[in-house]
C-alpha positions as CSV (number, residue, x, y, z in Angstrom):
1,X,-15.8,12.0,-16.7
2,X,-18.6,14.6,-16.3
3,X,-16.7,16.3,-13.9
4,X,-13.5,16.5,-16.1
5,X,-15.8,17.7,-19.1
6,X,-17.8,20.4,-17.2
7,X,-14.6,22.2,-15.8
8,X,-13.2,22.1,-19.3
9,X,-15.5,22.9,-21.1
10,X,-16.3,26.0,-18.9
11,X,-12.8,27.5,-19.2
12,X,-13.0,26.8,-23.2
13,X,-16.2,28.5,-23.1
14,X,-15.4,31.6,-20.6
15,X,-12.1,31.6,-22.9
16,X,-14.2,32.1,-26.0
17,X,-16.5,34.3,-24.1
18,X,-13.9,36.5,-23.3
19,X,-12.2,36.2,-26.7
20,X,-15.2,37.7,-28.2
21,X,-15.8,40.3,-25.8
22,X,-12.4,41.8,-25.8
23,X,-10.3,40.7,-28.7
24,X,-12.2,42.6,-31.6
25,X,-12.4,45.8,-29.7
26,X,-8.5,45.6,-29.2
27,X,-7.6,44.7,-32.7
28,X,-9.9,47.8,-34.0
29,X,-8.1,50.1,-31.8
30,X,-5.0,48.5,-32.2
31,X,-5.5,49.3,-36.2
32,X,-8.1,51.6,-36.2
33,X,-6.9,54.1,-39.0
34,X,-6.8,50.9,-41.2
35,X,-10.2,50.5,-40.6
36,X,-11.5,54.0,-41.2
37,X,-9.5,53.6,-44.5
38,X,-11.6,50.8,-45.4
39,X,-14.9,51.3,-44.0
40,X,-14.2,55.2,-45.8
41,X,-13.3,53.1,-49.0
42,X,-16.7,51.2,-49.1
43,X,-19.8,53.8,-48.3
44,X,-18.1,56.5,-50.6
45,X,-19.7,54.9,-53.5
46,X,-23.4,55.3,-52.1
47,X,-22.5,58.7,-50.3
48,X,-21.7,60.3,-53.7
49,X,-24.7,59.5,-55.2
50,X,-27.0,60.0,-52.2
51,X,-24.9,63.8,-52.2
52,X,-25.6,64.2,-56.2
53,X,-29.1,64.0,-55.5
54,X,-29.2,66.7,-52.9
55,X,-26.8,68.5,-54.9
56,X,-29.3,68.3,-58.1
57,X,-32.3,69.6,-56.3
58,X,-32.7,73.5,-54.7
59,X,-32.2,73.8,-50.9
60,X,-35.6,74.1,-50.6
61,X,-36.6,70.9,-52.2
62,X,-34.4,69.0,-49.8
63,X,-36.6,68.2,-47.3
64,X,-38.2,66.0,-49.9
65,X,-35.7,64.7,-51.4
66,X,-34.7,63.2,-48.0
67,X,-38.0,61.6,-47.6
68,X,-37.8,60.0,-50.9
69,X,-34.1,58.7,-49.8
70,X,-34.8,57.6,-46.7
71,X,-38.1,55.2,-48.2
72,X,-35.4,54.5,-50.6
73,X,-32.9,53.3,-48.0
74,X,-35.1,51.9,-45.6
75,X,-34.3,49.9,-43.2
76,X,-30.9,52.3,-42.9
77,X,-32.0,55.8,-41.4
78,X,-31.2,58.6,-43.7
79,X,-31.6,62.2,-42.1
80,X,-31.2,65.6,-43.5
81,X,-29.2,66.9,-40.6
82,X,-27.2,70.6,-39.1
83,X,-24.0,70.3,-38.4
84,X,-24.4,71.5,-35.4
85,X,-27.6,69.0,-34.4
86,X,-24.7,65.6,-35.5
87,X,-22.7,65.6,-32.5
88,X,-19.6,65.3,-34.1
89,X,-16.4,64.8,-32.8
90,X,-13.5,67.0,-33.8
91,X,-11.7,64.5,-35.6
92,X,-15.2,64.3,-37.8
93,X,-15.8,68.1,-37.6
94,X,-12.3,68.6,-39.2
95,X,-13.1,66.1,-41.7
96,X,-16.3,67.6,-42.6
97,X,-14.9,71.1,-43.0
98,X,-12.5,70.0,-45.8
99,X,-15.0,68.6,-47.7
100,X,-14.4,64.5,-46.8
101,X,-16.9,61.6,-45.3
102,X,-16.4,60.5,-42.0
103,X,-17.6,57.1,-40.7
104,X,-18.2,56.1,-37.2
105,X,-17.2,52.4,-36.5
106,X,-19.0,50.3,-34.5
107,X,-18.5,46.1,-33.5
108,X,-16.0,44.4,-35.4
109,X,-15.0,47.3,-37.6
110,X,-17.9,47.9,-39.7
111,X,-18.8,51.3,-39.9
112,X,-22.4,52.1,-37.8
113,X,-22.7,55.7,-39.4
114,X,-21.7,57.9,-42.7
115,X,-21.5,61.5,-42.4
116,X,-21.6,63.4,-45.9
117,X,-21.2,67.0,-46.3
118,X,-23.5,69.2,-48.4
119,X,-22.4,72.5,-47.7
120,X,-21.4,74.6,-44.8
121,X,-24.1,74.3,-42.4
122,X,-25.8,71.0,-43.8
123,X,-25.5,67.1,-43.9
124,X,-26.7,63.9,-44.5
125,X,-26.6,61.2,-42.3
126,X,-27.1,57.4,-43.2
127,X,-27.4,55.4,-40.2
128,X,-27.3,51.5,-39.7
129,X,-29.8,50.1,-37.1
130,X,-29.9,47.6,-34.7
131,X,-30.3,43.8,-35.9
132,X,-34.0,42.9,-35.3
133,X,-34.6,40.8,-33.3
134,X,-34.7,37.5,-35.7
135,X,-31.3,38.3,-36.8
136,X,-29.8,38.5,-33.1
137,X,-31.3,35.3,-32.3
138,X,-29.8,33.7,-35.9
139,X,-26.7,34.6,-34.7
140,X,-26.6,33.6,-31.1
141,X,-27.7,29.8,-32.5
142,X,-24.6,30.0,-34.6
143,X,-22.7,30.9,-31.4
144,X,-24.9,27.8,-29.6
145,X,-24.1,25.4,-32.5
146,X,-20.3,26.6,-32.4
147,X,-20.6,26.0,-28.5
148,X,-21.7,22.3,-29.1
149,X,-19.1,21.3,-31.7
150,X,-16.7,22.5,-29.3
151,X,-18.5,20.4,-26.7
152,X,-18.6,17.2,-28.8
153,X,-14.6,17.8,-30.1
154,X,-13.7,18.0,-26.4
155,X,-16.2,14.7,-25.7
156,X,-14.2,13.2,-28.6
157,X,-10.9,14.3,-26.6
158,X,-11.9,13.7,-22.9
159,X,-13.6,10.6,-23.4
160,X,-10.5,8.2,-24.0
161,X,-8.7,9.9,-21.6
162,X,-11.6,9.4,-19.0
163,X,-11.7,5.9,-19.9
164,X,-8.0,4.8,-19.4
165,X,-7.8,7.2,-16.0
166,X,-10.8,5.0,-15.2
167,X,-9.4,1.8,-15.5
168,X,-5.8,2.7,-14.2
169,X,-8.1,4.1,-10.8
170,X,-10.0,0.1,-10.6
171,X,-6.9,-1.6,-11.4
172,X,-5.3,0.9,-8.4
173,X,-8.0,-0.5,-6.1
174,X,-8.0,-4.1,-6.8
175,X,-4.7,-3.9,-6.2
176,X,-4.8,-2.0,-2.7
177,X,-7.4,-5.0,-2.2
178,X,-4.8,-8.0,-3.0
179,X,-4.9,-8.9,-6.2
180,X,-1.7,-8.4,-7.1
181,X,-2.1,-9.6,-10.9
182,X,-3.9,-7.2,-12.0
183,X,-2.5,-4.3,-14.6
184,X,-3.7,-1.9,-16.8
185,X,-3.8,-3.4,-20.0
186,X,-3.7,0.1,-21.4
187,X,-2.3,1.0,-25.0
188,X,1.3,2.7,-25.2
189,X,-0.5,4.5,-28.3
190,X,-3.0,6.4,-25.6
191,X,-1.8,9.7,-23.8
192,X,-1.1,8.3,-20.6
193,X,0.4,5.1,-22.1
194,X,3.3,6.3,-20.3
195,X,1.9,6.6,-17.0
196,X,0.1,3.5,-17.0
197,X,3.5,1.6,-18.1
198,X,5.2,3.2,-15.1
199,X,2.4,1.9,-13.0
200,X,2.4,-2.0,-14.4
201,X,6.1,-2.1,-14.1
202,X,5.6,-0.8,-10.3
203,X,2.6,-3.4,-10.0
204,X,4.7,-5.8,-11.5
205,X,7.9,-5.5,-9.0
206,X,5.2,-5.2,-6.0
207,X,3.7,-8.4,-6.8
208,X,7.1,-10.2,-6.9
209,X,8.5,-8.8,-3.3
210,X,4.9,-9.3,-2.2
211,X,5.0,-13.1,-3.5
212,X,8.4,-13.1,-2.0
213,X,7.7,-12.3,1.4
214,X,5.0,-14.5,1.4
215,X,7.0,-17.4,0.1
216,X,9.6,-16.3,2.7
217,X,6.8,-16.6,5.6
218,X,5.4,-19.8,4.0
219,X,9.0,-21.0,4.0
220,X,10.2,-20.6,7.8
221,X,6.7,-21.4,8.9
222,X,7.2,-24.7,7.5
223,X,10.6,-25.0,8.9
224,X,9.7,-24.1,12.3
225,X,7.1,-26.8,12.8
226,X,9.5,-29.5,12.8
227,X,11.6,-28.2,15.4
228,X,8.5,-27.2,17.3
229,X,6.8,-30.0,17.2
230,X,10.6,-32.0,18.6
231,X,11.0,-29.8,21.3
232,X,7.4,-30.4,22.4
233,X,7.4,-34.2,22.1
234,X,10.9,-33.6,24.4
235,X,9.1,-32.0,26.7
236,X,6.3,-33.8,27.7
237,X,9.2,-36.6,27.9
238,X,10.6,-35.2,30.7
239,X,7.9,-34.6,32.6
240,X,8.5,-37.7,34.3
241,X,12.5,-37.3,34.8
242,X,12.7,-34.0,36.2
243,X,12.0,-33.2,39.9
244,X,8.2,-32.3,41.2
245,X,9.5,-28.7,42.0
246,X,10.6,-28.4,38.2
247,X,7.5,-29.3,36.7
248,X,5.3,-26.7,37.2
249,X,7.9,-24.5,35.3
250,X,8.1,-27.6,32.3
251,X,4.6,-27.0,32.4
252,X,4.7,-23.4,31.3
253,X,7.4,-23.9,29.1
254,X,5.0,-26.2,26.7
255,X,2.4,-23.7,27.5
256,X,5.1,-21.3,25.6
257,X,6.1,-24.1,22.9
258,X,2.1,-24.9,22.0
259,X,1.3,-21.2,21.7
260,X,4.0,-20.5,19.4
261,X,3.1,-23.4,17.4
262,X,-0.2,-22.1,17.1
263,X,1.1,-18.5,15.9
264,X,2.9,-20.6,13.2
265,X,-0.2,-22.7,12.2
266,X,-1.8,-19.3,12.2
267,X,1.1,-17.6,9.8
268,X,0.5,-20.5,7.4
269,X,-3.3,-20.2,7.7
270,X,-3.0,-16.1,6.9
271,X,-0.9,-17.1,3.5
272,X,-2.3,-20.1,2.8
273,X,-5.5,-17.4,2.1
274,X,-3.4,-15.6,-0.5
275,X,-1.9,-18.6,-3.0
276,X,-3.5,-17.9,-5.9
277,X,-3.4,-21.3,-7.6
278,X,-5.0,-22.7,-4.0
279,X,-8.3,-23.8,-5.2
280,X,-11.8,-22.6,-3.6
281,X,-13.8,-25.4,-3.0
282,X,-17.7,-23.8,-3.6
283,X,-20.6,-25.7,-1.8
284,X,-24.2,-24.6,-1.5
285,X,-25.1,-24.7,2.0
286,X,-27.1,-23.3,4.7
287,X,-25.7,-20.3,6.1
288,X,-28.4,-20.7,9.1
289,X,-27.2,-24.1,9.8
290,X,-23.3,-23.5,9.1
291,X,-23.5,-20.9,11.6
292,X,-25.2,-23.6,14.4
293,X,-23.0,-25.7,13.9
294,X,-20.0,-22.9,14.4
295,X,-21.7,-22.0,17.5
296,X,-22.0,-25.4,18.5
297,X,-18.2,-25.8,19.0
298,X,-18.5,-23.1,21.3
299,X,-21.4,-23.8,22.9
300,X,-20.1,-25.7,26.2
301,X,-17.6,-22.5,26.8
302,X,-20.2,-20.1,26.1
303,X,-22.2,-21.6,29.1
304,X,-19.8,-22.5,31.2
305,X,-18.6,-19.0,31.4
306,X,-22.5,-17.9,31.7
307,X,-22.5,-16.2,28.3
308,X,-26.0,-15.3,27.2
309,X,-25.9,-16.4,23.1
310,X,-28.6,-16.4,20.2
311,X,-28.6,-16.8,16.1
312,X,-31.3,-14.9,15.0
313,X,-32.5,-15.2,11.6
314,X,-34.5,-12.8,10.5
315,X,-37.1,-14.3,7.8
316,X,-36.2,-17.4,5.3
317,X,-32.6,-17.4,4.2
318,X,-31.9,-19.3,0.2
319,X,-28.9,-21.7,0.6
320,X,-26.1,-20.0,-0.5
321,X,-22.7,-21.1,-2.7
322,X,-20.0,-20.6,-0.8
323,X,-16.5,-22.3,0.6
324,X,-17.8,-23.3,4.3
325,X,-14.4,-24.5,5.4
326,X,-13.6,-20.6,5.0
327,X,-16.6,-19.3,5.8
328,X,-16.7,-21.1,9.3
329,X,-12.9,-20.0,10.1
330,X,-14.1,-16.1,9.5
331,X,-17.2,-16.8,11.6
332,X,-15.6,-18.8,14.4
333,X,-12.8,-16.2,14.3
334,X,-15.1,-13.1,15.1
335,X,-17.2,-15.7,17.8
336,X,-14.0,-16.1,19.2
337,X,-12.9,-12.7,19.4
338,X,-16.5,-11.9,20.5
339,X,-15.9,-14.3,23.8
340,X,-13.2,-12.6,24.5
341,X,-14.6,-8.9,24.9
342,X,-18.3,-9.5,25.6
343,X,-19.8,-8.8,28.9
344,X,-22.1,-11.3,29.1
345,X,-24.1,-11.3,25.9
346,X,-23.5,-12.6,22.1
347,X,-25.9,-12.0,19.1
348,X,-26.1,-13.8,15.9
349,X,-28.5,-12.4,13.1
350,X,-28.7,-13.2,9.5
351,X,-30.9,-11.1,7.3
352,X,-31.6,-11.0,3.1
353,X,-30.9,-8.2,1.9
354,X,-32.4,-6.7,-1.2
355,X,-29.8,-7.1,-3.3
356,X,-30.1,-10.8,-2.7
357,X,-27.1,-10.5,-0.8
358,X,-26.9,-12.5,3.1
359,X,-26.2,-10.0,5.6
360,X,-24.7,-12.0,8.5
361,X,-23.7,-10.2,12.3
362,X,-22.1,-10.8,15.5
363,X,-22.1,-8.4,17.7
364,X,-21.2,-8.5,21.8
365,X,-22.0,-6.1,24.6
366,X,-18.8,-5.3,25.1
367,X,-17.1,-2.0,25.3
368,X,-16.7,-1.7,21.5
369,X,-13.9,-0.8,19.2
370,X,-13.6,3.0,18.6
371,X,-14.3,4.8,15.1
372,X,-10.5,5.8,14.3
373,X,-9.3,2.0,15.3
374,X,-12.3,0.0,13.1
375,X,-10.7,-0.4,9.9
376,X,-7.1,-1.0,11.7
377,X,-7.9,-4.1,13.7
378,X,-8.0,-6.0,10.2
379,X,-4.4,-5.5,10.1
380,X,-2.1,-8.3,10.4
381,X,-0.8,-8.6,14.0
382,X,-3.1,-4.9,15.2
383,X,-3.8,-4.7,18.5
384,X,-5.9,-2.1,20.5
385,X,-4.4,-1.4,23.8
386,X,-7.0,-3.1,26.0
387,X,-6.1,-6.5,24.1
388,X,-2.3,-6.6,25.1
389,X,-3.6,-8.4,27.9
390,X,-2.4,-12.1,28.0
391,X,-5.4,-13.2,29.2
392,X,-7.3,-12.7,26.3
393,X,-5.3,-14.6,24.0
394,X,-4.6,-14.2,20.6
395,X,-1.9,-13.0,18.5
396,X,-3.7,-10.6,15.9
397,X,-4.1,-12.4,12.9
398,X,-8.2,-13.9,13.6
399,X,-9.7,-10.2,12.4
400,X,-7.2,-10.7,9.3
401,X,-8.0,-13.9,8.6
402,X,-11.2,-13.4,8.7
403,X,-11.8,-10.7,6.5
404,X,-9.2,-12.0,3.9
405,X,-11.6,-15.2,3.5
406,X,-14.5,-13.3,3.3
407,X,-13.1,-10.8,0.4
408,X,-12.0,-14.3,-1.2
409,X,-15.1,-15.1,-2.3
410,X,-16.2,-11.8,-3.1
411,X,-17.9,-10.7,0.3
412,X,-16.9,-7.5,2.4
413,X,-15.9,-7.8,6.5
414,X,-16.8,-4.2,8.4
415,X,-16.8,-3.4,11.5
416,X,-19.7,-1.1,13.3
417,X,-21.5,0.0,16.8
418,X,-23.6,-2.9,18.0
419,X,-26.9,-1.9,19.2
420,X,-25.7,-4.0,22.3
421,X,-23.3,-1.5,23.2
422,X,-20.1,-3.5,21.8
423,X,-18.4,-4.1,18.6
424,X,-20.8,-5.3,15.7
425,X,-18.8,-7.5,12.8
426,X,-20.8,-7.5,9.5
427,X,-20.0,-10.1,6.8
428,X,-21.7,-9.9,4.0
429,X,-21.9,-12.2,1.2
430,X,-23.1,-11.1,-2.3
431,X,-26.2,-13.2,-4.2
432,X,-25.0,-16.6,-6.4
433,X,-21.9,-17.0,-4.6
């Protein structure tokens, strides 16, 4: 919002600025005989009688006279003045000559200076000042106070506006992050009522294709287990009828038949972790011992493959509430994924962080994931080009699935540089849960 309020506020004010700067001095020139008229109108009164009094004394007297006038007067500057000492203009000189005042016009059409004729070679002068400097500083605090009610109106204006763009821009993100329910419960009565209509109605048709595709995936991963799991079981049934030549190929063919039964388990896994009304079973637990007992299941392929491993936690670790059952897929996920890339070491640390929150990390000594591909590998079905390779398994859903269960209970999945040299997942899971 203070952004918003500073750059209006700054054109209101260079506006007014400017308005005051140039818009009195246009509309005097624009009707400047108008305002000699006027100005003419109102110091004629006090020119006649500070003429009658010259007028009523001998020449000689009148350099007395204008002392006594000017004491009178003070703080205006009367002078007793030559016509040729005035510095007059022609338009005043003319003026003079027949006889008539002439006024000199200063800021905002007031006359500055009165010019009265007393004869043929003298005048008088009556001359307004400056503003001390009390006055000048009176009137720039009215121009402050003006400034601030202009300030608080356009608070008053800015602010509602700054709070609905506010929550259209969270609602924008939660839904970028999944949760497609969310709208902008904003009033049709408020000035972008409109917009923010648009936008539910668009959030509204996005959550029911999303919920349709999902259903749709749901759907044929259901239906293709059956048959999966048939032409499996008639497989391994034939093993025995076919000839010896034939069965290496039978062999591969399960292979083929199990691994795409896996990718389907793994479909229904991915939107199994976006059904709403699936309930989140919450456990406190040890994260240091959930994560030994992760690493336990991997623990005879991590040595048989002569895999250097460690968990590492770094001071004493609260229990934490949690759903392990998702928790442990999002950790064994990244182990796994870890094992596949890693050189010959794996690193497990777990640290508090100040916020309360558990910062937990696994990280390999692989050759690493670069900066433009990091956030892409969380995609559904991503891969970089050095994991095309059927040797390393996988399908690319793990990273997905992983980071989907961690956001589900209210954690974040990144990925960095490991200090080993590899990739570095961090998953970390705020305070209470």
């Amino acid at each position: 919002m203070l952004k918003i309020l500073v750059r209006l506020y700054l054109v209101i004010i260079v506006a007014y600025a400017g308005a005051l700067l140039f818009i009195p001095d246009t509309i005097v020139g624009l009707f400047r005989d108008r305002f000699m008229a006027y100005n003419l109108d109102q110091a004629k009164g006090v020119q006649a009688l500070i003429v009658r009094q010259f007028r009523q004394a001998p020449r000689e007297q009148w350099p007395a006279v204008e002392q006594e006038l000017a004491s009178d007067f003070a703080p205006l500057e009367l002078q007793l003045l030559r016509r040729d000492q005035a510095g007059l203009s022609d338009e005043e000189q003319a003026r003079l000559e027949h006889g008539l005042y002439a006024v000199r016009i200063a800021e905002w059409g007031y006359y500055e200076t009165v010019l009265a004729p007393l004869d043929k070679e003298w005048l008088v002068r009556l001359h307004s000042p400056p503003d001390p400097l009390d006055i000048n500083v009176l009137s720039w605090g009215v121009t402050v106070l003006i400034g601030a009610a202009m300030l608080g109106c356009l608070l008053l204006w800015v602010w509602p506006h700054w709070r609905d763009l506010e929550r259209l821009k969270e609602t924008a993100r939660r839904l970028g992050q999944g949760q497609m329910a969310e709208r902008t419960h904003i009033s049709p009565h408020s000035n972008i009522g409109e917009l923010a209509g648009v936008f539910d109605t668009m959030a509204s048709d996005l959550e029911r294709h999303v919920n349709q595709q999902r259903e749709l995936l749901n759907a044929v991963s259901h239906e293709l287990r059956t048959p999966l799991t048939r032409l499996d079981f008639g497989l391994v049934l034939l093993f025995d009828e076919v000839p010896p030549a034939s069965r290496k190929r039978l062999l591969e063919l399960v292979g083929h038949v199990r691994e795409l039964d896996e990718l389907v388990l793994e479909l229904l896994s991915y939107s199994r972790l976006y059904n709403a009304d699936q309930a989140r079973e919450r456990v406190e637990v040890s994260l240091l011992e959930l994560v030994d007992s992760v690493l336990g299941g991997f623990a005879e392929e991590l040595d048989g493959r002569g895999i250097q491993w460690e968990v590492r936690a770094e001071g004493e670790l609260p229990r934490f509430v949690l759903d392990p059952r998702l928790t442990a897929r999002a950790v064994q996920n990244l182990v796994r994924n870890a094992m596949r890339y890693c050189d010959e070491s794996l690193l497990l640390r777990l640290r508090l962080e100040a916020d309360g929150a558990c910062l937990l990390t696994v990280e390999d000594d692989g050759i690493g994931v670069p900066v433009e591909e990091r956030e892409r590998v969380f995609q559904p079905f991503y891969r970089l080009d050095r994991s095309r390779d059927r040797n390393t398994g996988g399908f690319g859903l793990g990273l997905a699935i992983s980071r989907r269960a961690i956001e589900g209970q209210g954690g974040t999945l990144t990925l960095a540089q490991s200090a080993l040299g590899g990739a570095q997942f961090r998953i970390r899971l705020p305070a209470g849960g």
